[in-house]
PDBQT receptor file of N, H, CA, C and O in Angstrom, charges set to zero:
ATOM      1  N   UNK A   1       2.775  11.834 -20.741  1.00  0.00    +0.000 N 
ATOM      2  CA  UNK A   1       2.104  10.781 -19.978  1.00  0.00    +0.000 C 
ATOM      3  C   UNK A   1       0.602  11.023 -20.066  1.00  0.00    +0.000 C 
ATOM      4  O   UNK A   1       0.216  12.167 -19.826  1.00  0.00    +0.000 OA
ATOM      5  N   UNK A   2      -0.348  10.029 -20.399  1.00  0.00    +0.000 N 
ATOM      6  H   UNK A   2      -0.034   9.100 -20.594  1.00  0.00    +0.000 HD
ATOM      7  CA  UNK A   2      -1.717   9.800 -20.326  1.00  0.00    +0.000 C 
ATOM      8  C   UNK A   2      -2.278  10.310 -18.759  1.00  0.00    +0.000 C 
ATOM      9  O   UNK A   2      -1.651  10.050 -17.732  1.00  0.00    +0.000 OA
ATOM     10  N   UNK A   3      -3.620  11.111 -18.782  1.00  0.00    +0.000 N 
ATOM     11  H   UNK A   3      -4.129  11.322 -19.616  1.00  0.00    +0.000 HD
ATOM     12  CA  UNK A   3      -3.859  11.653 -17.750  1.00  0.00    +0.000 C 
ATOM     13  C   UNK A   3      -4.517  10.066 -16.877  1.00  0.00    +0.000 C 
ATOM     14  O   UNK A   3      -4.500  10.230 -15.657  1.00  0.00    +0.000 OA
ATOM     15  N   UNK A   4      -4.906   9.047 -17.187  1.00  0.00    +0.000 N 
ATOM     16  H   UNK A   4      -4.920   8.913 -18.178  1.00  0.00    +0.000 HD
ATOM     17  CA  UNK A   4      -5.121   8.519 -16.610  1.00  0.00    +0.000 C 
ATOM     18  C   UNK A   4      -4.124   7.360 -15.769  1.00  0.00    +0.000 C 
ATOM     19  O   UNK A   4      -4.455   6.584 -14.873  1.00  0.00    +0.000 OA
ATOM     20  N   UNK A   5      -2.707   7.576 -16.459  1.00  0.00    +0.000 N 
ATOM     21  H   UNK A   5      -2.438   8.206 -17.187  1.00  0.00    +0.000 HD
ATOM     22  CA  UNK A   5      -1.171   6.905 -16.134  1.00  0.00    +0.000 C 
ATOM     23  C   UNK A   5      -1.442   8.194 -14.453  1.00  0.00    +0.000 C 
ATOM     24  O   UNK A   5      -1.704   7.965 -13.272  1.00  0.00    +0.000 OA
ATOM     25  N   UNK A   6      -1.180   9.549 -15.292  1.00  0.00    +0.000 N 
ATOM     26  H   UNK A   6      -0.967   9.736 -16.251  1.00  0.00    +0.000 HD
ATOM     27  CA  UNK A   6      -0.847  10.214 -13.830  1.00  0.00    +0.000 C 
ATOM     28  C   UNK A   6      -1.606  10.476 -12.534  1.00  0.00    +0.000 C 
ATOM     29  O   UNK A   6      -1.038  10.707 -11.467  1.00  0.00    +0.000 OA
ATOM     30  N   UNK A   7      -2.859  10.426 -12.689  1.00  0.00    +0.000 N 
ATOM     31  H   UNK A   7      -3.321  10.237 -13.556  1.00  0.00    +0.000 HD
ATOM     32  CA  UNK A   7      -3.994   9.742 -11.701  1.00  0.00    +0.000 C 
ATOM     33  C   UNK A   7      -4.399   8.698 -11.190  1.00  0.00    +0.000 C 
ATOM     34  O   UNK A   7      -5.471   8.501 -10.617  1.00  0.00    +0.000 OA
ATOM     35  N   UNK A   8      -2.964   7.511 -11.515  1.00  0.00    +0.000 N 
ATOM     36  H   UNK A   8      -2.094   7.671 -11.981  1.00  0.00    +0.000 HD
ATOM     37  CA  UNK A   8      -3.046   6.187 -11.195  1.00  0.00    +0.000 C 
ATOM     38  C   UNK A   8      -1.501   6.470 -10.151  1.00  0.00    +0.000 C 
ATOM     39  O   UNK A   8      -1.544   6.149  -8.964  1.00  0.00    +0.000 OA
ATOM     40  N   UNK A   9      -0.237   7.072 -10.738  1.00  0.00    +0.000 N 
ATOM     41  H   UNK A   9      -0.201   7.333 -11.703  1.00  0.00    +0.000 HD
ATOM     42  CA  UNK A   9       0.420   7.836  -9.680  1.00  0.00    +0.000 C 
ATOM     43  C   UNK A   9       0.515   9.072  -8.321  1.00  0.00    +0.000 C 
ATOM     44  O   UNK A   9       1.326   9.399  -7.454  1.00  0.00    +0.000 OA
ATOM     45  N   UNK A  10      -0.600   9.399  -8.701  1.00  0.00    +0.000 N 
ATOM     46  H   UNK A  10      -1.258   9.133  -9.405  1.00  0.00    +0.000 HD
ATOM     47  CA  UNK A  10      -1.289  10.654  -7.534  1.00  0.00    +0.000 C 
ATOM     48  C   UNK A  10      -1.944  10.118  -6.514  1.00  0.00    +0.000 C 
ATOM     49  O   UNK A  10      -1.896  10.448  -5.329  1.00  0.00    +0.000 OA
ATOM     50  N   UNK A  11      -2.781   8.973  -7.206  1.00  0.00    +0.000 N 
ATOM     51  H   UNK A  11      -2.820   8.705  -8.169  1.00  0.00    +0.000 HD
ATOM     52  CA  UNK A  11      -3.605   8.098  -6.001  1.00  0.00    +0.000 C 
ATOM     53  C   UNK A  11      -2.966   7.673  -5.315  1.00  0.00    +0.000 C 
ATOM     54  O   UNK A  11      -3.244   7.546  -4.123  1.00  0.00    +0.000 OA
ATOM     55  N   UNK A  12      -1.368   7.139  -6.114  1.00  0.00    +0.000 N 
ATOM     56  H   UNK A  12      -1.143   7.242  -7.083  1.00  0.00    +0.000 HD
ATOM     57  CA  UNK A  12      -0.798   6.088  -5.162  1.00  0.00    +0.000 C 
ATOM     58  C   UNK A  12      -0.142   6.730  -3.777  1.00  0.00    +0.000 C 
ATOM     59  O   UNK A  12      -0.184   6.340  -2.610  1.00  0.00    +0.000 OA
ATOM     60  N   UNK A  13       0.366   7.665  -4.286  1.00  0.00    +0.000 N 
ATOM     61  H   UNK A  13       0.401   7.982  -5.234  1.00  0.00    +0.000 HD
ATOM     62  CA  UNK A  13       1.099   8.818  -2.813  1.00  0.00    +0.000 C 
ATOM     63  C   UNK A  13       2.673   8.499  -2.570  1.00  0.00    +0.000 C 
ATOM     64  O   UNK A  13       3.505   8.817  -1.720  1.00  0.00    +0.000 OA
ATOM     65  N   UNK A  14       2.655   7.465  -4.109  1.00  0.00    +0.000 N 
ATOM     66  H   UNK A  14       1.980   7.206  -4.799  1.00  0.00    +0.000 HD
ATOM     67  CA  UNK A  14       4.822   7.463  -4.151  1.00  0.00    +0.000 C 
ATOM     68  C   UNK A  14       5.107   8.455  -4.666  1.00  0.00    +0.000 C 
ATOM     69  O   UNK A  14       6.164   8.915  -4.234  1.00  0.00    +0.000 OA
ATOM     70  N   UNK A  15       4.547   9.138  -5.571  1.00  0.00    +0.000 N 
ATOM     71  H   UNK A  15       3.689   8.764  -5.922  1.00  0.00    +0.000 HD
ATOM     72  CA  UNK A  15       5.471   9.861  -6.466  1.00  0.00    +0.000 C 
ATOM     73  C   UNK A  15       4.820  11.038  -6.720  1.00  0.00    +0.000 C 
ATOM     74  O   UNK A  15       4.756  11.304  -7.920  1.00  0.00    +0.000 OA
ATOM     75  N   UNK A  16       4.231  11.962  -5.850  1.00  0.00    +0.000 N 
ATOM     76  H   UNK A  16       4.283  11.746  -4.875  1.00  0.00    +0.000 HD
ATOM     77  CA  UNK A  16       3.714  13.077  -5.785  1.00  0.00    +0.000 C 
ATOM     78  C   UNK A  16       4.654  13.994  -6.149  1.00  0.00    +0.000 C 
ATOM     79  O   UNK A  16       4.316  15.002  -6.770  1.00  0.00    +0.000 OA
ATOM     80  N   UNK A  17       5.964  13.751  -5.801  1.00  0.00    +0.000 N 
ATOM     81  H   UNK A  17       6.238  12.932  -5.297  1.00  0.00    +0.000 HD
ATOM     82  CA  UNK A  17       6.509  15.188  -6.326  1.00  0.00    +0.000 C 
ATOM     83  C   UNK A  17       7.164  14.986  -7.532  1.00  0.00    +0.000 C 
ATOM     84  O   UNK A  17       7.868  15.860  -8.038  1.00  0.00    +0.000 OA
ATOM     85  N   UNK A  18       6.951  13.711  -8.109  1.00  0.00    +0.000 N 
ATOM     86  H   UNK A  18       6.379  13.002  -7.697  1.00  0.00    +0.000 HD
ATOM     87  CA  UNK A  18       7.497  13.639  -9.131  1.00  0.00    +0.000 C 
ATOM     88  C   UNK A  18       6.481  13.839 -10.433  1.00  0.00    +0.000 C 
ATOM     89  O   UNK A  18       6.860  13.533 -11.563  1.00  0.00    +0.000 OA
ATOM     90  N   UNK A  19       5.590  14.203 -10.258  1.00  0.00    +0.000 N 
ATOM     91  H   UNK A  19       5.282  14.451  -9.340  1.00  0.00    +0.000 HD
ATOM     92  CA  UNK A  19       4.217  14.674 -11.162  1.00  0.00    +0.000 C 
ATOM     93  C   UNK A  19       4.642  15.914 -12.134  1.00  0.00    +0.000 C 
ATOM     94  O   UNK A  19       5.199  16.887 -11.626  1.00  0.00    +0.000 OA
ATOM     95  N   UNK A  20       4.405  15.878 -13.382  1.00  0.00    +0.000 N 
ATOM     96  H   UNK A  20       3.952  15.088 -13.794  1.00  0.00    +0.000 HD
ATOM     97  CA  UNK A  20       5.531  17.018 -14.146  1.00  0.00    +0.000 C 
ATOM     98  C   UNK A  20       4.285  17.956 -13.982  1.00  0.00    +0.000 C 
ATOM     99  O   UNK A  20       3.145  17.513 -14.124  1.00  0.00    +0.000 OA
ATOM    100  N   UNK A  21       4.464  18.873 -13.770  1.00  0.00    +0.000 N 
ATOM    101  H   UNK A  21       5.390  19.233 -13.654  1.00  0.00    +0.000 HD
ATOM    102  CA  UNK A  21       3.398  20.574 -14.126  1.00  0.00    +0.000 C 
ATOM    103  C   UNK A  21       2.619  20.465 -15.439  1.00  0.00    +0.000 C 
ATOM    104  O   UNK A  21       1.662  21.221 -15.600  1.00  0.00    +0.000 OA
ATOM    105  N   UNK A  22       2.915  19.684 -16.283  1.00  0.00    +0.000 N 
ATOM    106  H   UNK A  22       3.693  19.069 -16.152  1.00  0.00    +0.000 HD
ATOM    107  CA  UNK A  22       2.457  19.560 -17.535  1.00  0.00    +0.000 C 
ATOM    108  C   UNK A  22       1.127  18.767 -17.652  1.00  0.00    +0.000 C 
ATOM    109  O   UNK A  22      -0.040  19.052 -17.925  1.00  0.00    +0.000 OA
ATOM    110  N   UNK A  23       1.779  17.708 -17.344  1.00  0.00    +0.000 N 
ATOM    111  H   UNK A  23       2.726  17.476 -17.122  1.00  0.00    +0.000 HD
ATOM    112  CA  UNK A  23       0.891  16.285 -16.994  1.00  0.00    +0.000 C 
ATOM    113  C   UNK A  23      -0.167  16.636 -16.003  1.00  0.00    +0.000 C 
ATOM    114  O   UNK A  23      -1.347  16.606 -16.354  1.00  0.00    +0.000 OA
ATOM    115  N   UNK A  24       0.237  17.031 -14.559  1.00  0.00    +0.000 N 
ATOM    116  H   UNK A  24       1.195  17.055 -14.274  1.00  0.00    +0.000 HD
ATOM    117  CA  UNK A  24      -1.127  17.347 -13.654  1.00  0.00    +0.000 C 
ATOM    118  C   UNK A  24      -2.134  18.506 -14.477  1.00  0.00    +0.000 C 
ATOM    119  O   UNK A  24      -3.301  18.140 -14.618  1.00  0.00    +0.000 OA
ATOM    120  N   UNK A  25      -1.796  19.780 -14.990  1.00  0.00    +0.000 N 
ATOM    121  H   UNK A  25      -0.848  20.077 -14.875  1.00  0.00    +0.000 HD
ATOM    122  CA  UNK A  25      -2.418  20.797 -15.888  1.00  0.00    +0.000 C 
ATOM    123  C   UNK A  25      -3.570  19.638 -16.359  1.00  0.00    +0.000 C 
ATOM    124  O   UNK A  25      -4.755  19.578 -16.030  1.00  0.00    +0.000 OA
ATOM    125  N   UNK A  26      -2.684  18.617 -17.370  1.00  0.00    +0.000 N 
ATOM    126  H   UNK A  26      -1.722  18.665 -17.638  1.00  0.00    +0.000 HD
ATOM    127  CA  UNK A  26      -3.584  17.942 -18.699  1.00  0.00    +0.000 C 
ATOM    128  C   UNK A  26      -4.668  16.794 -17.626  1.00  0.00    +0.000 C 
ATOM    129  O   UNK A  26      -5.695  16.332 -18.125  1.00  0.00    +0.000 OA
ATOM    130  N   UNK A  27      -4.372  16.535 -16.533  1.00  0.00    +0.000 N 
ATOM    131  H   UNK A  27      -3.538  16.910 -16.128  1.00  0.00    +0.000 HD
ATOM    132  CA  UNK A  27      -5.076  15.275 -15.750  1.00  0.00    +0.000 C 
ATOM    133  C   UNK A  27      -6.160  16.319 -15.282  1.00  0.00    +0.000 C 
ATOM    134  O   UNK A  27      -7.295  15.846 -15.221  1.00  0.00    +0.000 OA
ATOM    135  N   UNK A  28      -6.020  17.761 -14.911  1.00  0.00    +0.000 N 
ATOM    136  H   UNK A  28      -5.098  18.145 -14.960  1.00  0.00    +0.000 HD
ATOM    137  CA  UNK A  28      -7.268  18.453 -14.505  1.00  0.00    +0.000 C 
ATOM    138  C   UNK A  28      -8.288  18.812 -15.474  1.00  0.00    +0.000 C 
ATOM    139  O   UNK A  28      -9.493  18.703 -15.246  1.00  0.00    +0.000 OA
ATOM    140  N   UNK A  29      -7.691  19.323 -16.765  1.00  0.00    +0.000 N 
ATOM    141  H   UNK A  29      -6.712  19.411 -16.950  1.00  0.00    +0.000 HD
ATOM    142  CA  UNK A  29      -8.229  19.585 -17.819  1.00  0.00    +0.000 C 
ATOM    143  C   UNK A  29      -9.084  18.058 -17.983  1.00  0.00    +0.000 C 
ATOM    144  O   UNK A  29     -10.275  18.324 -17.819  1.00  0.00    +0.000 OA
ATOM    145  N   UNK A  30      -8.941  16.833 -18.198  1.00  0.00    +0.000 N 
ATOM    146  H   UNK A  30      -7.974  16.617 -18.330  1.00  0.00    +0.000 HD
ATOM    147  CA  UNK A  30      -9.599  15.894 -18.743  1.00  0.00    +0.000 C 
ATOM    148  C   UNK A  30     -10.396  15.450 -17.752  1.00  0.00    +0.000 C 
ATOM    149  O   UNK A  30     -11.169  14.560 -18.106  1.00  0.00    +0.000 OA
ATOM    150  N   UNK A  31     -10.479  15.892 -16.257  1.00  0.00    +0.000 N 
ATOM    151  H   UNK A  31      -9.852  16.616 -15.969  1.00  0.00    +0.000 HD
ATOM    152  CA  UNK A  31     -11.560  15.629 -15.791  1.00  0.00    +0.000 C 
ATOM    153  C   UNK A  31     -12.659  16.686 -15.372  1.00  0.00    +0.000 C 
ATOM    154  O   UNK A  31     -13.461  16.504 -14.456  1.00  0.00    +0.000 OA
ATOM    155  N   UNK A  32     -12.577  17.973 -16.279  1.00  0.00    +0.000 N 
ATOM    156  H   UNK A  32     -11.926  18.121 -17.024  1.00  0.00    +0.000 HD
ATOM    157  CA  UNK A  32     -13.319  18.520 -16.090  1.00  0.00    +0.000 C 
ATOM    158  C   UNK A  32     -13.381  20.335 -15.947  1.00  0.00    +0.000 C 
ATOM    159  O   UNK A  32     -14.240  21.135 -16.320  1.00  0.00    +0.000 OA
ATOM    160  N   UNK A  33     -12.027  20.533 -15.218  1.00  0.00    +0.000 N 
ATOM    161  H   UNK A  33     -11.330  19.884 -14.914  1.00  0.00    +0.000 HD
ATOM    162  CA  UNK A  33     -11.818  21.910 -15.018  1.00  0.00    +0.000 C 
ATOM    163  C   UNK A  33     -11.615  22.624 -16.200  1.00  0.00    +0.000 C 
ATOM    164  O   UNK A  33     -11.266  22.217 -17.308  1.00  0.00    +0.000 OA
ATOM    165  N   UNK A  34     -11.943  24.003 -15.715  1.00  0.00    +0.000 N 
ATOM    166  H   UNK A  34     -12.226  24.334 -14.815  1.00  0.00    +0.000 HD
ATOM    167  CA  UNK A  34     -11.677  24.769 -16.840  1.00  0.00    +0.000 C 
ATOM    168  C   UNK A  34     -10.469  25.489 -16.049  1.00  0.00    +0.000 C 
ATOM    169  O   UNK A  34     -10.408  25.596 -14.824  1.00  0.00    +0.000 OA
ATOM    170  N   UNK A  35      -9.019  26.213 -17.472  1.00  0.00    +0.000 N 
ATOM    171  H   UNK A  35      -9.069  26.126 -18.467  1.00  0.00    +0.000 HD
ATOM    172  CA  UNK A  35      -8.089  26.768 -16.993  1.00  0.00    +0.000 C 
ATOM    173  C   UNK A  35      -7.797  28.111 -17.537  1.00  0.00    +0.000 C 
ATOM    174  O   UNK A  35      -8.196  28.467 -18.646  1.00  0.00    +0.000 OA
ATOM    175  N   UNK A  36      -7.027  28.924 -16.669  1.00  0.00    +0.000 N 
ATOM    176  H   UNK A  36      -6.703  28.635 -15.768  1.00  0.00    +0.000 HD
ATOM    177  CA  UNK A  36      -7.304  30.094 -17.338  1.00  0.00    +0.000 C 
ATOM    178  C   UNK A  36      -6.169  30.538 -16.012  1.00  0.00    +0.000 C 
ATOM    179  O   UNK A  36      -6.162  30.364 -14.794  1.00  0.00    +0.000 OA
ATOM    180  N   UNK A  37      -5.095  31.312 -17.186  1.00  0.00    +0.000 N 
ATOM    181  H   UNK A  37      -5.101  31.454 -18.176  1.00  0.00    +0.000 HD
ATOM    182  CA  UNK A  37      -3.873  31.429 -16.993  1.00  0.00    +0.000 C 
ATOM    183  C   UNK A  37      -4.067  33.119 -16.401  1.00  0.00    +0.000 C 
ATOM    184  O   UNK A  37      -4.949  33.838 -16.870  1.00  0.00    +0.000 OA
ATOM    185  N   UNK A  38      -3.274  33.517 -15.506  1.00  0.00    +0.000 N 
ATOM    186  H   UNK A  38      -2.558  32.933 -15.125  1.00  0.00    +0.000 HD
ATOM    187  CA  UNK A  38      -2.847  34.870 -15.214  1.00  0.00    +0.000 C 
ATOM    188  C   UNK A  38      -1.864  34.956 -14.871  1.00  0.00    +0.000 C 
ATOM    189  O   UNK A  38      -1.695  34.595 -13.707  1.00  0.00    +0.000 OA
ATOM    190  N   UNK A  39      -0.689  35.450 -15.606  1.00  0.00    +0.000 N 
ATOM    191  H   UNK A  39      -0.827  35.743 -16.552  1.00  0.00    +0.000 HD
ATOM    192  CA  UNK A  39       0.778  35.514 -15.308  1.00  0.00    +0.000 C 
ATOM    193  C   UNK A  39       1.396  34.381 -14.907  1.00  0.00    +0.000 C 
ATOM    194  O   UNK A  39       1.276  33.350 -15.569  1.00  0.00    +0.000 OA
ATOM    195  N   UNK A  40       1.935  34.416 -14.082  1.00  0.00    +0.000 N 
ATOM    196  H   UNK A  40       2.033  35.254 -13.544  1.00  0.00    +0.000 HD
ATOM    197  CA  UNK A  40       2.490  32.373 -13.603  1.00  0.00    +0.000 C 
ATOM    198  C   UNK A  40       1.600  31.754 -12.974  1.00  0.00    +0.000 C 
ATOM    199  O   UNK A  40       2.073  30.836 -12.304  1.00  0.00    +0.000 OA
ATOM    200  N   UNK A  41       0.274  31.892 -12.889  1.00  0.00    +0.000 N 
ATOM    201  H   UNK A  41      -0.110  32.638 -13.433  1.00  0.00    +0.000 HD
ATOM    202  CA  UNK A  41      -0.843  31.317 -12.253  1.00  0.00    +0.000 C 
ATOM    203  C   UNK A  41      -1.551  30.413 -12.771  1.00  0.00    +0.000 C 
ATOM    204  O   UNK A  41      -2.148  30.910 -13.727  1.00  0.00    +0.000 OA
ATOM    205  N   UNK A  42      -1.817  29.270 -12.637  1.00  0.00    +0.000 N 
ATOM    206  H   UNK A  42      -1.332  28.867 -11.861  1.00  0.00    +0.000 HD
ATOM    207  CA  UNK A  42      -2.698  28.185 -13.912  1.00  0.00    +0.000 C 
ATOM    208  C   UNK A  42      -3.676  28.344 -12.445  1.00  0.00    +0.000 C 
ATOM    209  O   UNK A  42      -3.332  28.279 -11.265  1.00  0.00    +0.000 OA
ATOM    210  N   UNK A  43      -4.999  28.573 -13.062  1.00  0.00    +0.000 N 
ATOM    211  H   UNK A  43      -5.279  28.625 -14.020  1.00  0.00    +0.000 HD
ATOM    212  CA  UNK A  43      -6.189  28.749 -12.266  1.00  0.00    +0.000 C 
ATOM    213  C   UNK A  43      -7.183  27.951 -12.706  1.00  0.00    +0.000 C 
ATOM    214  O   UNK A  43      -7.654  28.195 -13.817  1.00  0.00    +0.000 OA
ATOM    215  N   UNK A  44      -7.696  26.845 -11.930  1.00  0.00    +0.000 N 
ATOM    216  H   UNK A  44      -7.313  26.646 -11.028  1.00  0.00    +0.000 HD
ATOM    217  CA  UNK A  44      -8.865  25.583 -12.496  1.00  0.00    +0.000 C 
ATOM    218  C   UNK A  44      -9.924  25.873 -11.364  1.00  0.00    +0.000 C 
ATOM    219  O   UNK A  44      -9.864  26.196 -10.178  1.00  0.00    +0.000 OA
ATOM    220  N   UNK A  45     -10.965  25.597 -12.318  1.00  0.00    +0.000 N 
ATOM    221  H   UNK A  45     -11.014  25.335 -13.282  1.00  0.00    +0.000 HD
ATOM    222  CA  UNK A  45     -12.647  25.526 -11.988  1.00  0.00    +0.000 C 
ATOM    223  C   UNK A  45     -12.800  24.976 -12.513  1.00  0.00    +0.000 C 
ATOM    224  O   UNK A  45     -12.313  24.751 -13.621  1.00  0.00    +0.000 OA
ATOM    225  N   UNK A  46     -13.927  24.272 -11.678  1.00  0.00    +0.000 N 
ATOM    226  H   UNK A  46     -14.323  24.455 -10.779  1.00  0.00    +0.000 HD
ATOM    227  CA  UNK A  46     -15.051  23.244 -11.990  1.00  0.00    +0.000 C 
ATOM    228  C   UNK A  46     -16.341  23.541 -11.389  1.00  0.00    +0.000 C 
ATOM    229  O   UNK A  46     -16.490  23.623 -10.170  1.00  0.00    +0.000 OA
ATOM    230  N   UNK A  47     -17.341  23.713 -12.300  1.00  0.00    +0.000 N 
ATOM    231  H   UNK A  47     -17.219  23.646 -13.290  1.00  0.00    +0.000 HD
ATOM    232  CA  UNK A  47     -18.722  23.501 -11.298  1.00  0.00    +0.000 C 
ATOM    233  C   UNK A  47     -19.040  22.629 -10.792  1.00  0.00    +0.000 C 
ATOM    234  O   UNK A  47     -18.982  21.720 -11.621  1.00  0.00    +0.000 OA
ATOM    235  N   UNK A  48     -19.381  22.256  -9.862  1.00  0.00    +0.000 N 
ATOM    236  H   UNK A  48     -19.429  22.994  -9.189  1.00  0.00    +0.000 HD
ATOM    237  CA  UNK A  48     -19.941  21.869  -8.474  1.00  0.00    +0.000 C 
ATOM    238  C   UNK A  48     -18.668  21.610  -7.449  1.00  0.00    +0.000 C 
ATOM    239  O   UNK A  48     -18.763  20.704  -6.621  1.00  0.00    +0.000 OA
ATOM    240  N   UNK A  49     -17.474  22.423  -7.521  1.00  0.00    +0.000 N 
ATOM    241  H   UNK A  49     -17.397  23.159  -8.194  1.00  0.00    +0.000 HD
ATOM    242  CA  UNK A  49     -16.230  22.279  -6.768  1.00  0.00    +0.000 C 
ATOM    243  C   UNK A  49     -16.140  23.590  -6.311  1.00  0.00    +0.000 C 
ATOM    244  O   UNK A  49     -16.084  24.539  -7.092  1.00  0.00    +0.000 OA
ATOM    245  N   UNK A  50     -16.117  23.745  -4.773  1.00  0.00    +0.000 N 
ATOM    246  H   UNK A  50     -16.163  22.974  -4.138  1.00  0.00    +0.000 HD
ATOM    247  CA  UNK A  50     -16.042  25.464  -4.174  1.00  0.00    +0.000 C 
ATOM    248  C   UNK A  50     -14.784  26.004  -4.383  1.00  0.00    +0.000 C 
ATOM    249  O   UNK A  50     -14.562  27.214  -4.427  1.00  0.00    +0.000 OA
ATOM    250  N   UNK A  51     -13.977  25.150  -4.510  1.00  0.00    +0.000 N 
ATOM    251  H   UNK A  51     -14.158  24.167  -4.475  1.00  0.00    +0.000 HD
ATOM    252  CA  UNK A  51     -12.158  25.688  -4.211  1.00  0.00    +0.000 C 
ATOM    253  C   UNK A  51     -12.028  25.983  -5.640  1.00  0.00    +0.000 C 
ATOM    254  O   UNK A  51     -12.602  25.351  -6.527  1.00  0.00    +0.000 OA
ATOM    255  N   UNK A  52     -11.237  26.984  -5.816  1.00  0.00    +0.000 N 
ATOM    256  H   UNK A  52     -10.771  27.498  -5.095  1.00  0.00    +0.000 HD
ATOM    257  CA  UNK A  52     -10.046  26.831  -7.369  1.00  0.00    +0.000 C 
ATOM    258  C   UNK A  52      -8.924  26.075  -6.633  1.00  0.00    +0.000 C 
ATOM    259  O   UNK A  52      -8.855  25.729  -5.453  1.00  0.00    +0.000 OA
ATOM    260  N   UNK A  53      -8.241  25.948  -7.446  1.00  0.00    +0.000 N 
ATOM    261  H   UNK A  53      -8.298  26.229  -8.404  1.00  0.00    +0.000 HD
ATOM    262  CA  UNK A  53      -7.064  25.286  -7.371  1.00  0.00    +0.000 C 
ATOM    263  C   UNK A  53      -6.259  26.558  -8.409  1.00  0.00    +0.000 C 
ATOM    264  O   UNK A  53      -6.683  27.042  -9.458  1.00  0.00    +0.000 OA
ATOM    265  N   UNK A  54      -4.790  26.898  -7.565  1.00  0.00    +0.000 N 
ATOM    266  H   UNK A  54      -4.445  26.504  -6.713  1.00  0.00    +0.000 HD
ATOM    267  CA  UNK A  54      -4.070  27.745  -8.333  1.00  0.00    +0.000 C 
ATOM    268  C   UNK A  54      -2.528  27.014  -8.245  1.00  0.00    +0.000 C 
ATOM    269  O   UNK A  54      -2.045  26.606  -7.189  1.00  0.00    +0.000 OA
ATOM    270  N   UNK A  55      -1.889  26.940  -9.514  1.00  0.00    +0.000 N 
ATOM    271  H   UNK A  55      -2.282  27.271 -10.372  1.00  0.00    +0.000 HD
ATOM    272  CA  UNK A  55      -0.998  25.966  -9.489  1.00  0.00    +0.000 C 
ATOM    273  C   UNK A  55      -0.081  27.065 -10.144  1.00  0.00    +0.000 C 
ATOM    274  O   UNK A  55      -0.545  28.044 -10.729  1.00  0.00    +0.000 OA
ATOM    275  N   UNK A  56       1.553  26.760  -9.961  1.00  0.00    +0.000 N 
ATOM    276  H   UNK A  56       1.930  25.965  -9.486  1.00  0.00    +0.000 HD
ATOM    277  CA  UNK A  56       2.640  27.209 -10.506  1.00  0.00    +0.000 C 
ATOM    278  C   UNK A  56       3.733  26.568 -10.708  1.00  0.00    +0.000 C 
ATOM    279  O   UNK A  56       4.157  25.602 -10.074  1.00  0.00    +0.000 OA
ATOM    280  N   UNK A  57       4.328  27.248 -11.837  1.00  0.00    +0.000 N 
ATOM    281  H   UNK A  57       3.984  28.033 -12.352  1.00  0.00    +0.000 HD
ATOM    282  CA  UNK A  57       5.715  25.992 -11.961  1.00  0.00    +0.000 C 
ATOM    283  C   UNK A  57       6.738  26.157 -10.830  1.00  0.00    +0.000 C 
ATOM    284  O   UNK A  57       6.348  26.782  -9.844  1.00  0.00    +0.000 OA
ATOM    285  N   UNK A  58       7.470  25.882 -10.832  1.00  0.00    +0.000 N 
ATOM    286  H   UNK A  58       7.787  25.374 -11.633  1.00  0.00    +0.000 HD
ATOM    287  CA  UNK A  58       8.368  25.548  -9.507  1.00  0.00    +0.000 C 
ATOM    288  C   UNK A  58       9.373  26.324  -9.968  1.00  0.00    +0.000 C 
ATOM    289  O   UNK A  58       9.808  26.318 -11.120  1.00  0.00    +0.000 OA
ATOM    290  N   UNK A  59       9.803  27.102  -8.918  1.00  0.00    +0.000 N 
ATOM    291  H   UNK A  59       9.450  27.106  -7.983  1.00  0.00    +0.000 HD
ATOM    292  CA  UNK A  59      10.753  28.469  -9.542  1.00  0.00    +0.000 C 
ATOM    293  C   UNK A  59      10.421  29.606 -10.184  1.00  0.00    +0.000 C 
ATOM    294  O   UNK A  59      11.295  30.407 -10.515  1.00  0.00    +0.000 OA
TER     295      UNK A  59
């Protein structure tokens, strides 16, 4: 799915859990973050954003 298909479903707030791990990864990557993996950890930065965001697959 196109990162801009799955940021048109995230906005909406139907189908949040149906967002594949794959797809959200590629929707952060194209707006900006950088990722950088540590063990089951997908870890995104962005400059001028204070938070990381640390994401994992489910299970």
């Amino acid at each position: 799915m196109g990162a801009e298909k799955t940021l048109e479903r995230l906005l909406s707030g139907t189908a949040d859990t149906a967002i594949r791990f794959d797809d959200l990864c590629r929707l952060l990557e194209s707006i900006g973050f950088e990722k950088r993996v540590r063990g089951s950890h997908h870890l995104f930065r962005k400059g001028g954003v204070e938070e990381m965001i640390n994401l994992q697959r489910s299970g």
